[in-house]
PLY file of the C-alpha trace (Angstrom):
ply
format ascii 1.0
element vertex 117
property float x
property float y
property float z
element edge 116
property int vertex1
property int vertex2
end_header
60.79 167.97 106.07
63.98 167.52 107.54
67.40 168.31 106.04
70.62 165.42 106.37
73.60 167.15 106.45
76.91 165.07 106.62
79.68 166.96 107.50
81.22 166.87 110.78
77.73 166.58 112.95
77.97 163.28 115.09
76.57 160.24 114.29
73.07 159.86 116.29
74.06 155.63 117.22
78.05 155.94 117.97
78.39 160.00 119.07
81.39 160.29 116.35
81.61 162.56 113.33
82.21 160.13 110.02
85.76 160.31 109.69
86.32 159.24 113.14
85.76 155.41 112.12
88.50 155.83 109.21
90.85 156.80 111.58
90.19 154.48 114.27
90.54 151.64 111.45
93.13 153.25 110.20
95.24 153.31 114.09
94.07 149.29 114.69
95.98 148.40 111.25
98.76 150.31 112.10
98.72 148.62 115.60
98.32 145.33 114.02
100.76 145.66 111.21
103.52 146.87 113.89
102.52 143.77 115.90
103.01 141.55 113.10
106.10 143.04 112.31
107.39 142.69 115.75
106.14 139.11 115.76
108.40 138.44 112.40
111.24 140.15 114.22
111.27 138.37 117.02
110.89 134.65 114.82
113.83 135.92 113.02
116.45 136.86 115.76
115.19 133.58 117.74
116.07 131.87 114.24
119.42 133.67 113.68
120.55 132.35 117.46
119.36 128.89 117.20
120.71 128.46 113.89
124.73 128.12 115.13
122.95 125.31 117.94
121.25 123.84 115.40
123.77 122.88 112.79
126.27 122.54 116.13
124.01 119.44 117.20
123.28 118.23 113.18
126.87 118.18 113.13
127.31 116.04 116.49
124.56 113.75 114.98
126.20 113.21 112.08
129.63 112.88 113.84
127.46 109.83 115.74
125.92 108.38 112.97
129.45 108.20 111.19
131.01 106.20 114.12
128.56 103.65 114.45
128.18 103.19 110.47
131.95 102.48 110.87
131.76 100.36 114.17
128.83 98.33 111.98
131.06 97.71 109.33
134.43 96.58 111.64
131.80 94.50 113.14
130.20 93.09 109.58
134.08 92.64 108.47
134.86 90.49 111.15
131.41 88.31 111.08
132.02 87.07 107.46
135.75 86.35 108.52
134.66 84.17 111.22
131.70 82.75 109.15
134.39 82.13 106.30
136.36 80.36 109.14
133.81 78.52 110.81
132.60 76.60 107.05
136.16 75.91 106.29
137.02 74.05 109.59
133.18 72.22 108.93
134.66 71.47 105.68
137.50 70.18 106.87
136.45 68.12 109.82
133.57 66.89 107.51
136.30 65.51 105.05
138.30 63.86 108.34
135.79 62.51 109.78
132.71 61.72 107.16
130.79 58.84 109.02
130.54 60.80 112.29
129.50 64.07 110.30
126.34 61.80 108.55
125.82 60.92 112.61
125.53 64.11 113.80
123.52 65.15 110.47
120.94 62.54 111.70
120.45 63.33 115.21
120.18 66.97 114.87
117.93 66.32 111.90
115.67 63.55 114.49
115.96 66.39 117.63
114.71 69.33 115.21
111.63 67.10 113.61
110.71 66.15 117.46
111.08 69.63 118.41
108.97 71.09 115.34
106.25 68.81 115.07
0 1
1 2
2 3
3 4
4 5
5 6
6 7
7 8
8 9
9 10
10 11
11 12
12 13
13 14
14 15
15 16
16 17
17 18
18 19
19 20
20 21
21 22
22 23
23 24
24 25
25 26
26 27
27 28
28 29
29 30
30 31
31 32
32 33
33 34
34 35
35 36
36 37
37 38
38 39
39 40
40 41
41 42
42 43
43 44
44 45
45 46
46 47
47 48
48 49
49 50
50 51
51 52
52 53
53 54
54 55
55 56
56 57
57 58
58 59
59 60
60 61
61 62
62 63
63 64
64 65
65 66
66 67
67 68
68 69
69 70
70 71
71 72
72 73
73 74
74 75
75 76
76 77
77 78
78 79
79 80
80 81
81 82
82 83
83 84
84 85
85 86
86 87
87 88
88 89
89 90
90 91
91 92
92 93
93 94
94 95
95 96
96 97
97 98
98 99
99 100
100 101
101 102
102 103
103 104
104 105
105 106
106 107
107 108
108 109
109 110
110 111
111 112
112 113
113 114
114 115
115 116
């Protein structure tokens, strides 16, 4: 009968001794942990020098977004002023001039029900 012995003989399938797989797993996680790191590195100083460009264009959009809030708003303001001007000169032609008002009431009522139906 033949004797195993497992110390440091080789390994009859790969050619290496035992410990030889430990250490070669042992080199790959290394490798791949200092990868990894480097990886994270890199993600961070890319982060750090887009950050500054970043809030630099958040800031322009805001900057934009804060102009034409206020341009909508001049622009709302002055809408209901003319709206508010345009009813009280109806008004007040309506009140001058009732018959022709009930005239023009008619015909646009007559050229909208020919046009809808």
């Amino acid at each position: 009968m033949e004797s195993a012995s497992y110390g440091n003989t080789p390994n009859s399938t790969t050619g290496l001794s035992p410990g030889t797989g430990e250490a070669a797993i042992n080199k790959a996680s290394s490798a791949a942990h200092s990868a990894v790191d480097s990886f994270a590195n890199a993600a961070d100083d890319a982060t750090r020098k887009a950050k500054p460009r970043i809030d630099k264009v958040a800031t322009m959009a805001h900057d934009v977004v804060d102009k034409a809030a206020g341009a909508a708003a001049d622009t709302a303001d002055k809408l209901t002023a003319r709206s508010e001007s345009l009813v009280s000169d109806t008004c007040n032609y309506v009140s001058a001039n009732p018959l022709k008002s009930v005239g023009i009431a008619v015909l646009a009522g007559f050229v909208l029900a020919r046009i809808v139906l």
